[in-house]
N, C-alpha and C positions, 0 to 999 in steps of 0.2 A: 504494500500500500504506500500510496505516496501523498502529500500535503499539498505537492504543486497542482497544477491543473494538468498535468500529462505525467502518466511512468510508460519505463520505458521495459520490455525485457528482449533478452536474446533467444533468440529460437533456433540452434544448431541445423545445419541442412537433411540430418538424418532425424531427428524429432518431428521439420517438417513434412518427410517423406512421409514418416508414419502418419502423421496426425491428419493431415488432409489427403492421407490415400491419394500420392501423386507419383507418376510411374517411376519404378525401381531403375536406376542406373545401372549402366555394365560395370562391372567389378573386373581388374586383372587380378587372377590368380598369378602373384609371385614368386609363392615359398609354398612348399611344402612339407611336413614334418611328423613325423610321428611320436607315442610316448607309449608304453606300456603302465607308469605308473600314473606320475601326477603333471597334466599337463602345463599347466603352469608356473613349475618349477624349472619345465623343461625351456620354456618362453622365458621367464627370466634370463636363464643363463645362457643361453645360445650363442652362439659365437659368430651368428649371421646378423643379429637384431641390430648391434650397433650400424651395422652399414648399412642396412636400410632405411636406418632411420636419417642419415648421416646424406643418405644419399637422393633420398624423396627431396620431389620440390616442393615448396613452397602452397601452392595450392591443391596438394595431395595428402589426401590421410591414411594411414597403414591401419587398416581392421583386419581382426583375429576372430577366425574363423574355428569353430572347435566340432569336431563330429565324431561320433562314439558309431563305433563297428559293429552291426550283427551278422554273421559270415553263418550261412546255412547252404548244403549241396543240395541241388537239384537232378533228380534223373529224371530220365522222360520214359517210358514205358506204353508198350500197346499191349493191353488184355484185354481179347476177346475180341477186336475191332474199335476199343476205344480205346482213346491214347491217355494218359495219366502224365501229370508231373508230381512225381512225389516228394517234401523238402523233408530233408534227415540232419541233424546234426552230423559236421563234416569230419570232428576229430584235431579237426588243427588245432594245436596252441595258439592260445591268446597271441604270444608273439611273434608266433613264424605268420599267422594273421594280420597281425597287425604288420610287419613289415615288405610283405608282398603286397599287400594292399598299397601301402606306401608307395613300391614301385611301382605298380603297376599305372596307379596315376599319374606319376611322376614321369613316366614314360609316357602316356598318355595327353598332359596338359602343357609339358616341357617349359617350366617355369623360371623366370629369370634367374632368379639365384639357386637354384639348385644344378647340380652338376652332374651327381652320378644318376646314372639308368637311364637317362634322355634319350639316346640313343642307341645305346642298348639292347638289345634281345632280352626282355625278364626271362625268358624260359630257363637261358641258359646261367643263371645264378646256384650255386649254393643250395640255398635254402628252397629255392623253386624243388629244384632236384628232390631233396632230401623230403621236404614235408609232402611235396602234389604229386610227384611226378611219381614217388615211390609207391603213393597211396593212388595211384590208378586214377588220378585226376586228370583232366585234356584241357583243360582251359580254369584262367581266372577274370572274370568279370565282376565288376564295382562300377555299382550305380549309383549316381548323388544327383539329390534334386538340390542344386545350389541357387535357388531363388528366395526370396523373403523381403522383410519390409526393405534393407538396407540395402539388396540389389540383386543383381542378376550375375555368378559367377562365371569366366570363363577364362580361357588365355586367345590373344590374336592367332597363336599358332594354328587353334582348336575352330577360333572364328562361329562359335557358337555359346551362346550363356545360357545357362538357366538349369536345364535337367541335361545328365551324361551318361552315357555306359561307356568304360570302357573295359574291352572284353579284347583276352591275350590267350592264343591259344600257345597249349607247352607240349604235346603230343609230340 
């Protein structure tokens, strides 16, 4: 409240997105990252934050994005003439999950400041090997609906925002 005959307040560009439901902006996905434990400890300490932040201009804002994994297998099956898809729990650890997942986007949205897997083959990693391939897996697919009140996510690479699959096959 104010005494004069006018107050004044600030209204952030992302409150007024929300608040008068005005269309979501494109977002570049620049970083991507993952954590098994606590994600925000992991953002604190990073060893990329300074330079992003160091390195954005002046009328850019760096927003953190955060998304929790549910990794379930799919099989498809025909019994009797009709086709099924059945979901099962797939078996992977949390973190051989969570960090093909990692890649897989990573290879997928080819984000400024990240460097390894852009390029890349995921199939032929490691851990692909070890946890999918051994387990009779052919493909890893990660799907994000990355739209919401604050924007529409994507990369120029990718040249599309909003919802993604990205699906690697490892056969």
């Amino acid at each position: 409240m104010n005494r004069e005959d006018r107050a004044q307040t600030e209204i952030y560009v992302y409150q007024a997105i929300n608040f008068f439901d005005l269309p979501a902006p494109k977002l570049d996905i620049i970083y991507i990252g993952s954590s098994v434990s606590n994600a925000f400890d992991r953002l604190y300490k990073h060893d990329k934050w300074g330079r992003m932040q160091a390195e954005k201009k002046r009328n850019e804002d760096l927003l953190v994005y955060f998304a929790e994994l549910e990794g379930d297998a799919f099989q498809h099956q025909s019994v009797e003439g009709f086709s099924l898809i059945a979901r099962n729990d797939h078996g992977v650890s949390d973190k051989d999950e969570t960090f093909i997942s990692e890649m897989a986007l990573i290879n997928y949205f080819k984000p400024h400041y990240n460097e390894l897997h852009k390029e890349r083959d995921i199939s032929n990693s490691g851990r692909v090997e070890r946890a999918l391939k051994n387990a009779g897996f052919n493909e890893v697919a990660v799907e994000l609906i990355l739209e919401g009140p604050l924007g529409a996510l994507g990369t120029p690479h990718i040249k599309t925002y909003g919802s993604h699959t990205a699906i690697h096959k490892i056969a």
